[in-house]
C-alpha positions in Angstrom: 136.1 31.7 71.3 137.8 28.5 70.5 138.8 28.4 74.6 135.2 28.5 75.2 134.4 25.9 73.0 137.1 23.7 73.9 135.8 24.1 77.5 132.2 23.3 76.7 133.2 20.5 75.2 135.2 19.6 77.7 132.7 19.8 80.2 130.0 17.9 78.6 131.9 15.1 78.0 133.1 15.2 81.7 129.3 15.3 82.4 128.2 12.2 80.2 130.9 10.1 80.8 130.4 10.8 84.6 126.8 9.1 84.4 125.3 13.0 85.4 121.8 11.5 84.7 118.1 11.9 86.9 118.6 9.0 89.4 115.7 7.4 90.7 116.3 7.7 94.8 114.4 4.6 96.6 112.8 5.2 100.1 114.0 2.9 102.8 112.5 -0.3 103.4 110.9 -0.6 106.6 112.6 -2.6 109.2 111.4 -6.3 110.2 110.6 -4.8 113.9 108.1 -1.6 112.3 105.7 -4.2 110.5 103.0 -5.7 112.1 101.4 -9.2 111.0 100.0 -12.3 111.6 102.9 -14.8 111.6 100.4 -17.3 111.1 99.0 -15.7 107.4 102.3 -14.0 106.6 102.1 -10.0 106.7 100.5 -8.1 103.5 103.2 -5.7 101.6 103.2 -3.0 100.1 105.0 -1.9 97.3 108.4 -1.4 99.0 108.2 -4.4 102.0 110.2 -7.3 101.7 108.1 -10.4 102.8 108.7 -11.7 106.9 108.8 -15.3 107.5 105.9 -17.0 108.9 106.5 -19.9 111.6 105.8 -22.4 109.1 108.7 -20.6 107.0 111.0 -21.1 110.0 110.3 -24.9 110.8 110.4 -25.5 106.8 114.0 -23.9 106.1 115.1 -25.9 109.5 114.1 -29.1 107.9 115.2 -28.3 104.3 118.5 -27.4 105.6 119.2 -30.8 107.7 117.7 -31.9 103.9 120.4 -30.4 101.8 123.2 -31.4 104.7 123.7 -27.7 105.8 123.6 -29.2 109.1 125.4 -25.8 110.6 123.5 -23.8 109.5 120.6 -25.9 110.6 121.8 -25.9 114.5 122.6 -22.3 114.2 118.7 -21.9 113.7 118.3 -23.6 117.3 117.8 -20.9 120.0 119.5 -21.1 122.7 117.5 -22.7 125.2 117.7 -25.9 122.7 121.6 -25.7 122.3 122.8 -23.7 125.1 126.4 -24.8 124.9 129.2 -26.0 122.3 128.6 -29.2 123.7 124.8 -29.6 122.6 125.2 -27.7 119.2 127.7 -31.1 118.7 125.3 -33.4 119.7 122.3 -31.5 117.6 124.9 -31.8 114.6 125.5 -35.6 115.1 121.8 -36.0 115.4 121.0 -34.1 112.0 123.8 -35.9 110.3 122.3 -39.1 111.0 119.5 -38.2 108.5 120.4 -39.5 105.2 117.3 -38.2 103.6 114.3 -36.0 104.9 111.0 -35.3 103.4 108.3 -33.2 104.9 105.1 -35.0 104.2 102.5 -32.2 106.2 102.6 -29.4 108.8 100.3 -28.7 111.1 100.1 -25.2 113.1 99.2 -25.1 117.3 100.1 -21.6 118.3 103.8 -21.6 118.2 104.2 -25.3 118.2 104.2 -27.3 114.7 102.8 -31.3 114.4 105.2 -32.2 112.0 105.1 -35.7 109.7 108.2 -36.5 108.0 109.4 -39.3 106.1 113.1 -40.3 107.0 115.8 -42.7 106.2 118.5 -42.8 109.0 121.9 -44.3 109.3 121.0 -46.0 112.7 116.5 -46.8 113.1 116.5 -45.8 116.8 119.2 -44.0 117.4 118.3 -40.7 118.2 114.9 -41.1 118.3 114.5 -41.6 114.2 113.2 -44.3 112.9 112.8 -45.2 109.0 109.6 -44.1 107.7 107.2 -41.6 108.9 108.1 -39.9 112.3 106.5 -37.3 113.6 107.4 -34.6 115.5 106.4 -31.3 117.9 108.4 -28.5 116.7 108.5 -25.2 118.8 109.7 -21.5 117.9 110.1 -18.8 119.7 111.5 -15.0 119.1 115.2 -14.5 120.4 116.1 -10.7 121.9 116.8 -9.6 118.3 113.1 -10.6 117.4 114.4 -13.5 115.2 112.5 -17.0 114.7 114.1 -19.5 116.9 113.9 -23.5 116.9 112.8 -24.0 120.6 111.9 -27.4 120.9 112.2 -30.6 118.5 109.9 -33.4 121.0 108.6 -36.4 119.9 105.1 -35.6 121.1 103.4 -32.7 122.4 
């Protein structure tokens, strides 16, 4: 009798200190490619759906990052059609780092193509197209194979 006991015991310990509790299990989220929305609005979630950017999300992080100085991470958001080479992504990284401080002042949406208005102080008024002040700018996006939000096009009118 005392085996038996010793083994209960034995195994119920084994069992609490194992975490042997009901587990919640969580259903998969759905992939970015299986929900449909209007990039323009943003898409409406459900309970489990994790929120996909909207166009104005895209051009926004661009410009906050060349903000914060994260100017890498800021070309690698360029697709490649605007930095198609080693070479460019360089020159795109010279450009951004000539932007000592960036504020977005508006946004404006025409299809994939964004009127942009920011308010900049540069290194160098002129060089690279920047001037101190307000500058605005035609920013363009476009998906890339993987279905990922691309900077197209940074123009300096439309």
């Amino acid at each position: 009798m005392k085996q038996i006991s010793l083994s209960f015991l034995i195994v119920f310990f084994a069992l609490v200190l194992s975490g042997c509790t009901k587990r919640e299990v969580l259903s998969p989220l759905p992939s970015a490619a299986s929900v449909a929305c209007d990039d323009e609005k943003g898409c409406p979630l459900s309970q489990n759906e994790v929120p996909l950017p909207t166009g104005e999300n895209v051009v926004r992080t661009f410009l906050e990052l060349i903000s914060g100085k994260k100017i890498p991470q800021a070309v690698e958001m360029l697709s490649a059609n605007a930095s198609p080479d080693e070479t460019t992504k360089q020159m795109w990284g010279v450009n951004f780092n000539s932007i000592k401080k960036l504020e977005i002042k508006s946004i404006e949406r025409s299809g994939n193509t964004f009127k942009v208005n920011l308010i900049l102080e540069v290194n160098n008024p002129g060089e690279y197209n920047w001037e101190n002040g307000e500058n605005l700018r035609w920013i363009s996006i476009v998906k890339n194979s993987s279905d990922i939000w691309k900077i197209d096009s940074i123009a300096t009118g439309p």
